[in-house]
C-alpha positions as CSV (number, residue, x, y, z in Angstrom):
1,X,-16.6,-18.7,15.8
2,X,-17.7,-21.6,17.7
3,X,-15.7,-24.9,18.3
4,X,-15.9,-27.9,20.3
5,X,-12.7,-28.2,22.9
6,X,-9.6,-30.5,22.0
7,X,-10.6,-31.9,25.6
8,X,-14.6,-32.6,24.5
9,X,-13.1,-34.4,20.8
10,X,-11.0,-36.4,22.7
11,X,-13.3,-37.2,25.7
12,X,-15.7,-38.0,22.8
13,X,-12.8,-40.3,21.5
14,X,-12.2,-42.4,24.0
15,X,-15.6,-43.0,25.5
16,X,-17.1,-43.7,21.6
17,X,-14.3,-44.2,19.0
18,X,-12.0,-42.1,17.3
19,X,-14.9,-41.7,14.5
20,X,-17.1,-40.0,17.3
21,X,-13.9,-37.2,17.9
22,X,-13.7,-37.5,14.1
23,X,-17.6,-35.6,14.3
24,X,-17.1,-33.2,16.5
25,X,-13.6,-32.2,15.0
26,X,-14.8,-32.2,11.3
27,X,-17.9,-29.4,12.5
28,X,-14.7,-27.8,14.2
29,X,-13.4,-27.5,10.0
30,X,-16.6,-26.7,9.0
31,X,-16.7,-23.8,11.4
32,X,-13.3,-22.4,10.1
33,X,-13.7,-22.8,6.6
34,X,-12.3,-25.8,5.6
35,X,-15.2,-28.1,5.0
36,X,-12.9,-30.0,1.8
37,X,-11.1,-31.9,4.7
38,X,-13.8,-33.4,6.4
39,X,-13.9,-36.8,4.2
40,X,-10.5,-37.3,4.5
41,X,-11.0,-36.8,8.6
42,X,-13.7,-39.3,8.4
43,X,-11.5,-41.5,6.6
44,X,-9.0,-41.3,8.9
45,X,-10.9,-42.3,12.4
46,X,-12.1,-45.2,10.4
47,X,-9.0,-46.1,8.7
48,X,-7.6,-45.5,11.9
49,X,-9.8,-48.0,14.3
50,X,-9.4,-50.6,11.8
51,X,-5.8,-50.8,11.1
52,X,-4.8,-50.1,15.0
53,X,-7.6,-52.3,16.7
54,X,-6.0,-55.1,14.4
55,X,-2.3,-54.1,15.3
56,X,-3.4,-54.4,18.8
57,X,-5.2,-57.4,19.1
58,X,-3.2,-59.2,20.7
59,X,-3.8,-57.5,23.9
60,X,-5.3,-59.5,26.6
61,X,-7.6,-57.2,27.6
62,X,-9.9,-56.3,25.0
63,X,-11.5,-53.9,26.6
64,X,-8.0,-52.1,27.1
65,X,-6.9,-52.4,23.7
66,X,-10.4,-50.0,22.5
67,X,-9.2,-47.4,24.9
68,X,-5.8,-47.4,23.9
69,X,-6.9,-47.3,20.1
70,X,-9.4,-44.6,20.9
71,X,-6.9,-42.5,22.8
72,X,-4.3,-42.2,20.5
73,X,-6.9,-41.5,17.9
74,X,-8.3,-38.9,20.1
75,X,-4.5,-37.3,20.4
76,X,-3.6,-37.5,17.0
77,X,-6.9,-35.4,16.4
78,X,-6.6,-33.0,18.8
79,X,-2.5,-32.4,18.5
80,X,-1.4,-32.7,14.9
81,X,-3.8,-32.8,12.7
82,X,-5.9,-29.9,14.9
83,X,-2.5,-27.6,14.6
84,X,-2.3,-28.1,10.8
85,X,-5.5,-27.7,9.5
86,X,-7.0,-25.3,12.3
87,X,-4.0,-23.7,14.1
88,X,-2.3,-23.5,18.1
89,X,-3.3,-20.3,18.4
90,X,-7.0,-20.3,16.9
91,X,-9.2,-17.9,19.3
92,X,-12.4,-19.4,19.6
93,X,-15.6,-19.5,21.8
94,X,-16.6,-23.2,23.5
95,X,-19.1,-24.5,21.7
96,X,-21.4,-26.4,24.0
97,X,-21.0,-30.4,23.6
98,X,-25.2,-31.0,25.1
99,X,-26.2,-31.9,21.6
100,X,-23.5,-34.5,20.7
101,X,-23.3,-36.1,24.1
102,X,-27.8,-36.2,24.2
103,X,-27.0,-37.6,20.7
104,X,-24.5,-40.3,21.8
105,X,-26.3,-41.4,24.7
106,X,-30.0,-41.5,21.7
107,X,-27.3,-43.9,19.5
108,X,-26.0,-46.0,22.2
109,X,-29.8,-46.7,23.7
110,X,-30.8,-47.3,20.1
111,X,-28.1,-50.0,19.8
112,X,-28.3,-51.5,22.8
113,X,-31.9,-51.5,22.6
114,X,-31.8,-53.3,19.5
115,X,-29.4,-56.5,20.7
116,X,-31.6,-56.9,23.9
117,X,-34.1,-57.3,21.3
118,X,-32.6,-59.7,18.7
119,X,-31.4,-61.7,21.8
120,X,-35.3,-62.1,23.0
């Protein structure tokens, strides 16, 4: 069995969002079996950013207040919610993270791409 890392979902995490380490984690379920908790993972992250970012706001630094909502997110994914629903002492193979991060970098160019266009 093949998994992405806790440290590659939460790298993920912080440098996207939370939903991003959401993705990798929720292959992670597929992977072991437990493809049922995927929506409610993806519901999370998003529920998650949302609720947080807003909690947050306040900070001064915006910037700061993303990284702070994405780390945690990242944390919760890879501590608790890892432990329960994939186990501390799951032996596994790394699972490269080429195609995500080649896919993030595609989805980021796409979107930045398109606002330097609309701004034209």
């Amino acid at each position: 069995m093949k998994l992405f890392t806790k440290t590659t979902i939460l790298i993920f995490s912080i440098v996207g969002t939370t939903f991003f380490g959401a993705l990798l984690f929720s292959d992670n379920l597929k992977q072991v079996g437990k493809s049922k908790l995927i929506a409610s993972t993806i519901i999370f992250s998003i529920i998650w950013s949302v609720a947080f970012n807003k909690l947050i706001a306040n900070i001064p630094v915006p910037f700061l207040s993303i990284v702070v909502t994405n780390l945690i997110g990242g944390l919760i994914l890879i501590g608790p919610i890892w432990n329960h629903h994939i186990g501390k002492e799951v032996e596994y193979k790394t699972r490269s993270a080429w195609g995500p991060i080649l896919s993030f970098i595609v989805l980021t160019g796409a979107i930045l791409g398109m606002f330097y266009w609309v701004q034209k």
